[in-house]
DOMIKOL-966905 format. One record per atom (N, C-alpha, C): residue number from 1; residue in one letter; atom name; x negated, y, z negated. Coordinates in steps of 0.001 Angstrom, whole numbers, padded with zeros to 6 digits. Each point is the difference from the previous one (the first is absolute). Example, Ala and Ser with C-alpha at 12.3 -4.5 7.8 and 13.67 -1.06 7.14 Angstrom:
    i  aa  at        x        y        z
    1   A   N  -013190  -005690  -007800
    1   A  CA   000890   001190   000000
    1   A   C  -000900   001200   000000
    2   S   N   000350   001050   000720
    2   S  CA  -000820   001190  -000060
    2   S   C   000770   001090  -000730
This chain:
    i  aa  at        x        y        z
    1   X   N   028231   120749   061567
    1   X  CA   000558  -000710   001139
    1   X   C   000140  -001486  -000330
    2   X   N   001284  -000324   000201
    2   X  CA   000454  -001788   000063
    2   X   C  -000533  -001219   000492
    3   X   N  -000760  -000620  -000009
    3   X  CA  -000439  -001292   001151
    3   X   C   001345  -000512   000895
    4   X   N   000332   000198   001189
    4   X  CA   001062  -001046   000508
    4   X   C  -000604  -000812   000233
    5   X   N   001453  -000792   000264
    5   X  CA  -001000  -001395   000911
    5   X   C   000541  -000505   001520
    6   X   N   000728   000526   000225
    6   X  CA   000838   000371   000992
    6   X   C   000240  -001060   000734
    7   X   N   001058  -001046  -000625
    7   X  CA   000454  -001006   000485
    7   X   C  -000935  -001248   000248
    8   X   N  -000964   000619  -000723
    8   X  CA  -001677  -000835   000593
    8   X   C  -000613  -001010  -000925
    9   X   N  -000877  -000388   000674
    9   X  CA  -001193  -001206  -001441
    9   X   C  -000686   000971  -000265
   10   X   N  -000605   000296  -001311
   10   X  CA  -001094   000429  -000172
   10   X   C  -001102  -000468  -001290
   11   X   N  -001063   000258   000390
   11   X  CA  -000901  -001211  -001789
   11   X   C   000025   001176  -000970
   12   X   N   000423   001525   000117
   12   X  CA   000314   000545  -001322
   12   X   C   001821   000116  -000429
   13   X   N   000350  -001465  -000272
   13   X  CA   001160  -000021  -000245
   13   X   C   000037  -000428  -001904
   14   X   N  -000943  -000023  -000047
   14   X  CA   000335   000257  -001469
   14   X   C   000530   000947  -001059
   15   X   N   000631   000327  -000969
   15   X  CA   000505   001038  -000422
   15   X   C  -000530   001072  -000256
   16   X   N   000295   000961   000930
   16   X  CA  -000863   001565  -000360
   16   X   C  -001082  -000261   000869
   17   X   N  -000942  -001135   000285
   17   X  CA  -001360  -000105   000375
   17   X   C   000415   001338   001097
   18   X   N   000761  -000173   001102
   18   X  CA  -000061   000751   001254
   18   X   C  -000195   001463  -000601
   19   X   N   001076   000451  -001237
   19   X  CA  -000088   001172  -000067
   19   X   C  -001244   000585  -000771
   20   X   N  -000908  -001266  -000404
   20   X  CA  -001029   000425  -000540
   20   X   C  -000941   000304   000714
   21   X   N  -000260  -000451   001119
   21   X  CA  -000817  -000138   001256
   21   X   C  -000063   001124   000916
   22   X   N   001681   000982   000037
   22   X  CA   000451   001216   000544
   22   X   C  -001387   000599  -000799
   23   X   N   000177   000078  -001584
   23   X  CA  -000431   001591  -000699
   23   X   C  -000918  -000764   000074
   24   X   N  -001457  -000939   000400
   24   X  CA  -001030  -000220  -000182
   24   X   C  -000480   001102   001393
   25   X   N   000339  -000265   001152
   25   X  CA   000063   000756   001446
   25   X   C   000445   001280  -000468
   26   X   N   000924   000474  -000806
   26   X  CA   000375   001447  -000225
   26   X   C  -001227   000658  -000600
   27   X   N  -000948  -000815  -000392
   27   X  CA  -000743   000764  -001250
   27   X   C  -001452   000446   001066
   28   X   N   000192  -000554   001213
   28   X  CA  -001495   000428   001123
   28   X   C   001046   000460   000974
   29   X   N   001038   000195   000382
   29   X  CA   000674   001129   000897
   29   X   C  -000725  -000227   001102
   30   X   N  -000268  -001421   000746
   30   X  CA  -000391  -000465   001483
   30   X   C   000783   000907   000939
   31   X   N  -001425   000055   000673
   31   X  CA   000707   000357   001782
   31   X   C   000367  -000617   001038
   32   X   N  -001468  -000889  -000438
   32   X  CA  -000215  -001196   001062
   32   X   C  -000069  -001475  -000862
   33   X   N   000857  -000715   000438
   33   X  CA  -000042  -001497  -001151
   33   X   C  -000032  -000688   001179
   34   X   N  -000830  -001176  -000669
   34   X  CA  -000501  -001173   000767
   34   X   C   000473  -001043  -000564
   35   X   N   001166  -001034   000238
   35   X  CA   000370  -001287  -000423
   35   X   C  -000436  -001044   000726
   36   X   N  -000509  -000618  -000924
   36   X  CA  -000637  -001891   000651
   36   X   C   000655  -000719  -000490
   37   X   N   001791  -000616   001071
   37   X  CA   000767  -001222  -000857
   37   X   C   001159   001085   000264
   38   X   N   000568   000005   000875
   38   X  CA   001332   000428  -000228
   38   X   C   001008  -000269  -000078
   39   X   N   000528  -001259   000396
   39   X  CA   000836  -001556  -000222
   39   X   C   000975   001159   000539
   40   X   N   001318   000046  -000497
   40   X  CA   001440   000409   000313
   40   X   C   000188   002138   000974
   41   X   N  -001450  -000066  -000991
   41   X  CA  -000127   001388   000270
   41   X   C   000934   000713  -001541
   42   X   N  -000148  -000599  -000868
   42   X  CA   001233   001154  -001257
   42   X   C  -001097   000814  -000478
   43   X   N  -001280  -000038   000006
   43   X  CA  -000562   000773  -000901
   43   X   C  -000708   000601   001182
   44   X   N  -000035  -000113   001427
   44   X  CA  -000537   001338   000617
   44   X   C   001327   000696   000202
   45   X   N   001031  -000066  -000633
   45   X  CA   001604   000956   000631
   45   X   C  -000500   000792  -001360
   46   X   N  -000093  -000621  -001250
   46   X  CA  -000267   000565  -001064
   46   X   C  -001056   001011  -000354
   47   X   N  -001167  -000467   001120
   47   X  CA  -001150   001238  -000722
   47   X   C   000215   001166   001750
   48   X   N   000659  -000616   000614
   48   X  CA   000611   001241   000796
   48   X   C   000936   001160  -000493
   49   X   N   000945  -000738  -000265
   49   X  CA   000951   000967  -000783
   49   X   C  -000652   001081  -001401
   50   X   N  -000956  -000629  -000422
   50   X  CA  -000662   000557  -001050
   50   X   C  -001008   000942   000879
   51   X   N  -000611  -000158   000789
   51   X  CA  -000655   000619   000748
   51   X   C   000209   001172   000518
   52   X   N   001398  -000446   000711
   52   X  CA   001036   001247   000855
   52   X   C   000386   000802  -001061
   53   X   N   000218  -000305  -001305
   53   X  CA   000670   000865  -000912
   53   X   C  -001088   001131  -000464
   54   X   N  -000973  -000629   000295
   54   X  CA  -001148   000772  -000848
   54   X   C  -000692   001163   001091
   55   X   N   000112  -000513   001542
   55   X  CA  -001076   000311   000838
   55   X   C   000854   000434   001112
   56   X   N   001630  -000340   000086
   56   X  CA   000347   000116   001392
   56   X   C  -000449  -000384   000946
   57   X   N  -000353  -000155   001222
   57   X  CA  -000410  -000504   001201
   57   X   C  -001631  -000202  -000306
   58   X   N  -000339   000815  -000276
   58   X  CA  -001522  -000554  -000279
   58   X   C  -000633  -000747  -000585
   59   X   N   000266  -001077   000103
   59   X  CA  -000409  -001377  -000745
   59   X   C  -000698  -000894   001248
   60   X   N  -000453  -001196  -000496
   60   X  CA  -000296  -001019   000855
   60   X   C   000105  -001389  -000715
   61   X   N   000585  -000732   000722
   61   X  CA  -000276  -001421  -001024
   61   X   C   000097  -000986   001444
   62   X   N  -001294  -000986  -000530
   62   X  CA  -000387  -001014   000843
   62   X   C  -000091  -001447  -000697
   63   X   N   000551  -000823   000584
   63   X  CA   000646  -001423  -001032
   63   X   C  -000652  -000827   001122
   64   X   N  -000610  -001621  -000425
   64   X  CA  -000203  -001003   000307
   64   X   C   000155  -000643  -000144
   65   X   N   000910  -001425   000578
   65   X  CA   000575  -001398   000037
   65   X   C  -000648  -000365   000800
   66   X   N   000055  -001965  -000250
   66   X  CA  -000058  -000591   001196
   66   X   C   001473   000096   000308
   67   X   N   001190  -000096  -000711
   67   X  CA   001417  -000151   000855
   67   X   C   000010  -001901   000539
   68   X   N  -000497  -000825  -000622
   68   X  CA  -000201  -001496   000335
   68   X   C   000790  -000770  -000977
   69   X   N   001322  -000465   000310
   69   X  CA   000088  -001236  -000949
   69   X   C  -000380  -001425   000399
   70   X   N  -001128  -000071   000641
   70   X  CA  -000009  -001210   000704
   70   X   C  -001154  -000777  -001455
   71   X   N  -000388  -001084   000058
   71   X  CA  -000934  -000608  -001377
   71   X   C  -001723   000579   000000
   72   X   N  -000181   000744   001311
   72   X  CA  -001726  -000118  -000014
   72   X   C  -000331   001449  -001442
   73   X   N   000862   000423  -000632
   73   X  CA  -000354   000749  -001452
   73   X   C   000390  -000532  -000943
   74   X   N   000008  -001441  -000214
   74   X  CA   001357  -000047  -000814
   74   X   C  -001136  -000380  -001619
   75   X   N  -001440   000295  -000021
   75   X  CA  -000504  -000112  -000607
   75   X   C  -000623   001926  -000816
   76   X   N   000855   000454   000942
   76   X  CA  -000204   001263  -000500
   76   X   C   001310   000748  -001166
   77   X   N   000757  -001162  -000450
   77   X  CA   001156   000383  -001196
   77   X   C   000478   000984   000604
   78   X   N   001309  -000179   001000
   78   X  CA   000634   000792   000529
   78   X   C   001238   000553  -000662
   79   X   N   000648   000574  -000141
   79   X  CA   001484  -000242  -000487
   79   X   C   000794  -000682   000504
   80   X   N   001467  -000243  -000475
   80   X  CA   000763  -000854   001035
   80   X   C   000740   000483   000461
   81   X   N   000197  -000332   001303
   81   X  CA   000195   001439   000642
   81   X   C   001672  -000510   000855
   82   X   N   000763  -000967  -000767
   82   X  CA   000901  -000019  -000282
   82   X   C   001185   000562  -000862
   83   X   N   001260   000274   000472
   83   X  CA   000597   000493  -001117
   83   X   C   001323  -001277  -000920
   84   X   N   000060   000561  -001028
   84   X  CA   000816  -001332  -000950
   84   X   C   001299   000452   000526
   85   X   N   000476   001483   000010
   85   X  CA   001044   000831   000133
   85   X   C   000783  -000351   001527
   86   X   N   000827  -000775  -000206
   86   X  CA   000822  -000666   001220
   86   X   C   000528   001772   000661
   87   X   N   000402   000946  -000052
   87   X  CA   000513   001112   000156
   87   X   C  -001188   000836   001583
   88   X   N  -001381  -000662  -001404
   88   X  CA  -001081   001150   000836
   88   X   C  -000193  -000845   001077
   89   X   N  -000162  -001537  -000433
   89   X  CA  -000255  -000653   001434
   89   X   C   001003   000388   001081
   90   X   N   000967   000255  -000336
   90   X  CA   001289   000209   001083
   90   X   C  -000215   001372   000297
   91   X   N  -000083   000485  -000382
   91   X  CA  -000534   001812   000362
   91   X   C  -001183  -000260   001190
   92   X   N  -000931  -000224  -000293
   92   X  CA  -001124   000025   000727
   92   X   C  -000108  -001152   001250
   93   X   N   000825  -001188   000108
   93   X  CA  -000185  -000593   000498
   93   X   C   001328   000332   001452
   94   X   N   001410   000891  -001146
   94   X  CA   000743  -000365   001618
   94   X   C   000601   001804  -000287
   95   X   N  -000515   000972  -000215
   95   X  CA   000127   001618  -000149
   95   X   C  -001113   000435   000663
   96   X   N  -001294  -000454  -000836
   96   X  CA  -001194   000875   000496
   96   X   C  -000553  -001193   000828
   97   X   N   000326  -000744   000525
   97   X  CA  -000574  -001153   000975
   97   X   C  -001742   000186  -000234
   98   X   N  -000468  -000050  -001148
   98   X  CA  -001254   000474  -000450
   98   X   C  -000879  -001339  -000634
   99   X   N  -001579  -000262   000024
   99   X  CA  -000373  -000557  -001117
   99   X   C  -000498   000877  -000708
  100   X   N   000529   000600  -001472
  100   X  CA  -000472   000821  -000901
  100   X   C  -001699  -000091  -000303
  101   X   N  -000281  -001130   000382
  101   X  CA  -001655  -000261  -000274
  101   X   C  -000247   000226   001632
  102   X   N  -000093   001351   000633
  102   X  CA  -000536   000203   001348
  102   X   C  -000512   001129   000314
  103   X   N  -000505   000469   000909
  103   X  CA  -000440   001258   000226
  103   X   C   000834   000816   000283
  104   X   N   001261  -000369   001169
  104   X  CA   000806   000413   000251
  104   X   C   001082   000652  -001230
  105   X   N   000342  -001177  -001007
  105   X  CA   000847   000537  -000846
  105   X   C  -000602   001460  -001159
  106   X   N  -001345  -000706   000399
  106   X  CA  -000817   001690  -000905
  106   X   C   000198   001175   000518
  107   X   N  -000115  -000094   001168
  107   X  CA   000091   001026   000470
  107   X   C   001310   000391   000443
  108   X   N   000731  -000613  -000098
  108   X  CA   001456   000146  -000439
  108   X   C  -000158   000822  -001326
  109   X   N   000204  -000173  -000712
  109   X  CA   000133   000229  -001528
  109   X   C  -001052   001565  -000368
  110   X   N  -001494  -000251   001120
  110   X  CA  -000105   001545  -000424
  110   X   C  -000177   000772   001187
  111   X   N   001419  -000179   000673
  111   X  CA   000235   000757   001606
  111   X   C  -000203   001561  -001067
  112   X   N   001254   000307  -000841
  112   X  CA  -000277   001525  -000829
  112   X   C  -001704   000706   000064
  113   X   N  -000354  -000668  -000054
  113   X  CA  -002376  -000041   000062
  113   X   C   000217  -000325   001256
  114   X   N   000350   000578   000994
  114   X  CA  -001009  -001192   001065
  114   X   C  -001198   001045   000501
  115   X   N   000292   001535   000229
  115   X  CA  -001356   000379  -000052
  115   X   C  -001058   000346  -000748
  116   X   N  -000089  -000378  -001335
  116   X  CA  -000494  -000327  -001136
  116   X   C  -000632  -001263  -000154
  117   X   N   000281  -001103   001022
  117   X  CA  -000414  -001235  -000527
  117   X   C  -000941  -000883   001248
  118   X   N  -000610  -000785  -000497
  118   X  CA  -000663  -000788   001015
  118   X   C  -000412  -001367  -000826
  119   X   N   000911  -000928   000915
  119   X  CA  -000373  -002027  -000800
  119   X   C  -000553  -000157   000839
  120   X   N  -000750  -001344  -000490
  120   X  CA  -001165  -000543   000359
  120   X   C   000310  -001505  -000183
  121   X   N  -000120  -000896   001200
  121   X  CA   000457  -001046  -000417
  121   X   C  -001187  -001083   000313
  122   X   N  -000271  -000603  -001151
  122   X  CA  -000703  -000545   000408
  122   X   C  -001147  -000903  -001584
  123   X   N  -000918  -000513  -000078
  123   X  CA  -000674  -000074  -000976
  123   X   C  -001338   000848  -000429
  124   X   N   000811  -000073  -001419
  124   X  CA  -000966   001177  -000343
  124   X   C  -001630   000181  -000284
  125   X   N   000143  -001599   000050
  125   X  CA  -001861  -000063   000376
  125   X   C  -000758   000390   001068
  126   X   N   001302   000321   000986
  126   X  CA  -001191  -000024   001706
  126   X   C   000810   001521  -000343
  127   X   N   001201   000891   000155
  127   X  CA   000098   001388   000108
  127   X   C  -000815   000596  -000950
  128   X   N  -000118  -000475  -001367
  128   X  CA  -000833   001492  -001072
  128   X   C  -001457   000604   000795
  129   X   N  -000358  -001538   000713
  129   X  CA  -001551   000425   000300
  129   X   C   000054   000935   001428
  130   X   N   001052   000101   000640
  130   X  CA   000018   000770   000941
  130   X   C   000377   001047   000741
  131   X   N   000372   000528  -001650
  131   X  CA   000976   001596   000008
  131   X   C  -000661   000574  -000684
  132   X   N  -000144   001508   000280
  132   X  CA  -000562   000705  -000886
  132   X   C   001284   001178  -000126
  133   X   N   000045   000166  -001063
  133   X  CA   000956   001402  -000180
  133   X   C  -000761   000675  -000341
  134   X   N   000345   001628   000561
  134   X  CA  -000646   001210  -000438
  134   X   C   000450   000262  -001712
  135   X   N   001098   000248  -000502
  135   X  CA  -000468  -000351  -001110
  135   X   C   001790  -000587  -001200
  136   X   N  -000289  -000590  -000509
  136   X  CA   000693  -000898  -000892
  136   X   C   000294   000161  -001513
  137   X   N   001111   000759  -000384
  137   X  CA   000354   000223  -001719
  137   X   C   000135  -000975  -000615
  138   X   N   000672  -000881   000481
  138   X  CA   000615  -001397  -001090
  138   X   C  -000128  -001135   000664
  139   X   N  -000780  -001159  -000330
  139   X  CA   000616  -001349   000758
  139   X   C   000394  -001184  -001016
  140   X   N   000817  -000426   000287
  140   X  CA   000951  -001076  -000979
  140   X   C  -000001  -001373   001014
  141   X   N  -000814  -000785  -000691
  141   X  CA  -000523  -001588   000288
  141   X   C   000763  -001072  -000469
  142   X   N   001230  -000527   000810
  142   X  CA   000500  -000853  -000222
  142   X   C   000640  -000999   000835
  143   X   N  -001348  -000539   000959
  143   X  CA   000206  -000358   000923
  143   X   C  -000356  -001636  -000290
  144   X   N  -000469  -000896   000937
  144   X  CA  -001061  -001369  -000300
  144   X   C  -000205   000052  -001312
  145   X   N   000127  -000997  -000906
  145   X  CA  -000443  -000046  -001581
  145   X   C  -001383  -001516   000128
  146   X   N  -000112   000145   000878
  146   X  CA  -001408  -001012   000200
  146   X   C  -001066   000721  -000376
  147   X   N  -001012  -000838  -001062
  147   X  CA  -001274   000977  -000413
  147   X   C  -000470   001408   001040
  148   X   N  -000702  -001227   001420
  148   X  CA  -000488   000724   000905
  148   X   C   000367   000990   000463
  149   X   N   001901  -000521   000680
  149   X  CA   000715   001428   000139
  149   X   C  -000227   001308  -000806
  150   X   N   000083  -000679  -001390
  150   X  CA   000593   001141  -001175
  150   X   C  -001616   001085   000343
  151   X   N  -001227  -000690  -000024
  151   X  CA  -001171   000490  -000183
  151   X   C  -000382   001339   001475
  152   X   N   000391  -000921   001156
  152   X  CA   000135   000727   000906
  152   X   C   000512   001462  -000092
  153   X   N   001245  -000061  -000023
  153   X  CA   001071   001232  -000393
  153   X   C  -000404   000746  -000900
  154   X   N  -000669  -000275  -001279
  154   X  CA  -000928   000836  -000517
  154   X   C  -001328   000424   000042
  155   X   N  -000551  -000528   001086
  155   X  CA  -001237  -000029   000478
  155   X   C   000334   001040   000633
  156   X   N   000865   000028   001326
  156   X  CA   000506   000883   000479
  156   X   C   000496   001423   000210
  157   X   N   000927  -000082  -001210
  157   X  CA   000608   001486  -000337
  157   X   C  -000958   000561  -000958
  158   X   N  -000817  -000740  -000577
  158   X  CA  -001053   000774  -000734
  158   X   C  -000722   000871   001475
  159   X   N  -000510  -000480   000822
  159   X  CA  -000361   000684   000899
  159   X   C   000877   001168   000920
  160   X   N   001143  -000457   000126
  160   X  CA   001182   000920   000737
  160   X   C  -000093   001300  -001013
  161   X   N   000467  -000019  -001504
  161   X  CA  -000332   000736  -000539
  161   X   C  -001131   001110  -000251
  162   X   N  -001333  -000335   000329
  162   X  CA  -001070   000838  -000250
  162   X   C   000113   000553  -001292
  163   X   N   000274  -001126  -000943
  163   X  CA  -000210   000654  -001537
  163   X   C   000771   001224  -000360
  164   X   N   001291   000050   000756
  164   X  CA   000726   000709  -000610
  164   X   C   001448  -000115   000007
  165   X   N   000622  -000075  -000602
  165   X  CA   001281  -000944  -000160
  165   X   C   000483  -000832  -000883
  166   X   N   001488  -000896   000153
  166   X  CA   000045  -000767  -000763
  166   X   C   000122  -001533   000272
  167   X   N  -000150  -001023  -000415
  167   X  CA  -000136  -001670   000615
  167   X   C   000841  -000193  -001339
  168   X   N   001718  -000405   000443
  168   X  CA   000516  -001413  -001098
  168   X   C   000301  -000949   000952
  169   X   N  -000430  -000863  -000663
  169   X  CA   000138  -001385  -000001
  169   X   C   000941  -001227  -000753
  170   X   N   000976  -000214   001193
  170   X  CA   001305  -000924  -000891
  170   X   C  -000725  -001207  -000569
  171   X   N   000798  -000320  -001197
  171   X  CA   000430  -001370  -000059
  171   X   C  -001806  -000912  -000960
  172   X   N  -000163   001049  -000704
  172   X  CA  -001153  -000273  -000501
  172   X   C   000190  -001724  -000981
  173   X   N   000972   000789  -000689
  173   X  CA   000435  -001619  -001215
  173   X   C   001119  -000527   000797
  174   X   N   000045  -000505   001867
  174   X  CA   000081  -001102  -000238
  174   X   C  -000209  -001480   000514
  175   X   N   000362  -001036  -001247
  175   X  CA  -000539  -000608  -000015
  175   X   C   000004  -001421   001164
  176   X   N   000594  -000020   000567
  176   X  CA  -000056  -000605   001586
  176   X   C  -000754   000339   000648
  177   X   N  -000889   001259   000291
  177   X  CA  -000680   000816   000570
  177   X   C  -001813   000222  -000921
  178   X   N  -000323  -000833  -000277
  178   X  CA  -000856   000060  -001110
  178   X   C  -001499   001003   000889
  179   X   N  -000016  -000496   001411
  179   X  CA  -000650   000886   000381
  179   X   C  -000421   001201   000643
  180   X   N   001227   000780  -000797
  180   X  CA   000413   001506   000200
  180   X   C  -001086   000530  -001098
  181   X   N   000210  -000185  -001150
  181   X  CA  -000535   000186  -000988
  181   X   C  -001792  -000265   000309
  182   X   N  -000206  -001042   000072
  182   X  CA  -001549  -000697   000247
  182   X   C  -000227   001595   001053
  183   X   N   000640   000045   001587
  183   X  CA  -000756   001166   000250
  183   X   C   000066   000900  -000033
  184   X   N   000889   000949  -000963
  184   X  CA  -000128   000944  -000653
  184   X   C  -000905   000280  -001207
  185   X   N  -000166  -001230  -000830
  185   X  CA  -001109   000152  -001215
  185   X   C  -001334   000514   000762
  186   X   N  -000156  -001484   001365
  186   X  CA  -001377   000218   000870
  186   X   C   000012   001911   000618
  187   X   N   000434   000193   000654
  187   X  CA  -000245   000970   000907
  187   X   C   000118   001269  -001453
  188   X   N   000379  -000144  -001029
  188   X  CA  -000304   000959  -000921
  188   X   C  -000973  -000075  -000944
  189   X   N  -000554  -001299  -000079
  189   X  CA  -001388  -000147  -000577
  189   X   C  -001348   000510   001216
  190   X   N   000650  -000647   000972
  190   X  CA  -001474   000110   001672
  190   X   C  -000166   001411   000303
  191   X   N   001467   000960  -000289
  191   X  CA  -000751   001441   000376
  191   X   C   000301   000738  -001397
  192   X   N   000063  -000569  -000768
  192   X  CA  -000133   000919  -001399
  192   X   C   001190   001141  -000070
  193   X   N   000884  -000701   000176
  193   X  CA   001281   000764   000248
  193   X   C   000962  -000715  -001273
  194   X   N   000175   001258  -000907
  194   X  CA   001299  -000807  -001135
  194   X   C   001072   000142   000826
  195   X   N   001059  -001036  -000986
  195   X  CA   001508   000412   000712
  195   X   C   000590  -000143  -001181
  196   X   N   001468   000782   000103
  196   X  CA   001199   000288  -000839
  196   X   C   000926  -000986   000063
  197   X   N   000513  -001196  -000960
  197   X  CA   001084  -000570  -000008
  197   X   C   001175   000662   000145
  198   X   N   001009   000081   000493
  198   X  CA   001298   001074   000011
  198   X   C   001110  -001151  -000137
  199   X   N   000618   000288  -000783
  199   X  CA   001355  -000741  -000272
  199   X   C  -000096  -001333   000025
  200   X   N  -001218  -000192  -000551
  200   X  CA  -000286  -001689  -000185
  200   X   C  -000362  -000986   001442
  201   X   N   000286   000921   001343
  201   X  CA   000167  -000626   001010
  201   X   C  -000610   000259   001057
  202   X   N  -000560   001387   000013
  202   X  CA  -000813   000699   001164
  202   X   C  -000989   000236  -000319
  203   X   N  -001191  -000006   000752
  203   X  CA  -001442   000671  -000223
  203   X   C  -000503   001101   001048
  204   X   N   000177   001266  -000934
  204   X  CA  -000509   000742   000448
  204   X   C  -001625   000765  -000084
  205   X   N  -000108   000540   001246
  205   X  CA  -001733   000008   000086
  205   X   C   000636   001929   000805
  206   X   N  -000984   000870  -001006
  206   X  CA   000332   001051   000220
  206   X   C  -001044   001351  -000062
  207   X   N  -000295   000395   001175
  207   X  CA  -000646   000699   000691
  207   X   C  -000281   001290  -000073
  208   X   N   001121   000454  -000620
  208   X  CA   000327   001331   000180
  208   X   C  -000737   000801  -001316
């Protein structure tokens, strides 16, 4: 299966990265995926479609944003959540009368899922601690790149998980983000948990 990007921003726009990211998710055949960071929404349309292909209706996927471009994250290395593409701005701004960075436009985009899906808007430091899911195949962390954030979210889905599952983690090497890395080394030294470099860029921590 292809990565689209469907007219969208997304941070696996590097070459192939997206389609590498598909067969990383193909290789644990999720039911239930948990995304922290969903910016445009391209990669929850993506592990839906991969989902639906695999599972038909029986899937679940649950995504968390704040949905904020206002400055109070702006220390959390956001993307820019602007587009360069004079075309898309005109698409979205006077077609889909949309801000592509919204809840609304997500759920636009995965109306196809809508009983499959449930967003969460909000920060992911105050929601992880106050959901419990019954139970969770995959969660993909690429939300807040602030130490604390980053530590949280894996503090977290280590627990959502119950030690069984899989945890990747974007954006390991990079280097704007220096303390993505710091709490991923920590939280895999503090519970004695190795992790897998994958494609130079993700860290995966794997359960199964």
């Amino acid at each position: 299966m292809k990565y689209k990007k469907y007219f969208r921003k997304t941070s696996l726009k590097q070459k192939n990265i997206g389609d590498l990211f598909l067969e990383e998710i193909q290789k644990y055949n999720p039911k239930t995926f948990l995304e922290i960071g969903i910016f445009h929404g391209v990669t929850a349309r993506n592990v839906c479609e991969l989902m639906y292909n695999n599972h038909g209706e029986s899937f679940s996927y649950i995504g968390i944003d704040i949905f904020d471009e206002g400055d109070k994250y702006k220390n959390e290395v956001t993307p820019e959540k602007t587009f360069n593409n004079p075309l898309k701005n005109f698409f979205f701004k006077y077609i889909k009368r949309q801000n592509p960075y919204s809840l609304e436009a997500v759920e636009d985009l995965l109306s196809k899922f809508k009983k499959n899906i449930t967003l969460l808007k909000g920060n992911s430091n105050e929601i992880l601690k106050n959901i419990e899911l019954e139970k969770v195949d995959f969660i993909f962390i690429d939300g807040g790149h602030e130490y604390n954030t980053v530590k949280n979210d894996l503090f977290h889905s280590h627990r959502l998980l119950r030690n069984k599952g899989t945890i990747l983690c974007d954006d390991l090497n990079l280097s704007q983000a220096l303390g993505v890395r710091q709490a991923i080394n920590e939280f895999s030294k503090e519970n004695k948990i190795k992790y897998e470099i994958v494609h130079e860029r993700f860290a995966k921590f794997d359960f199964n």
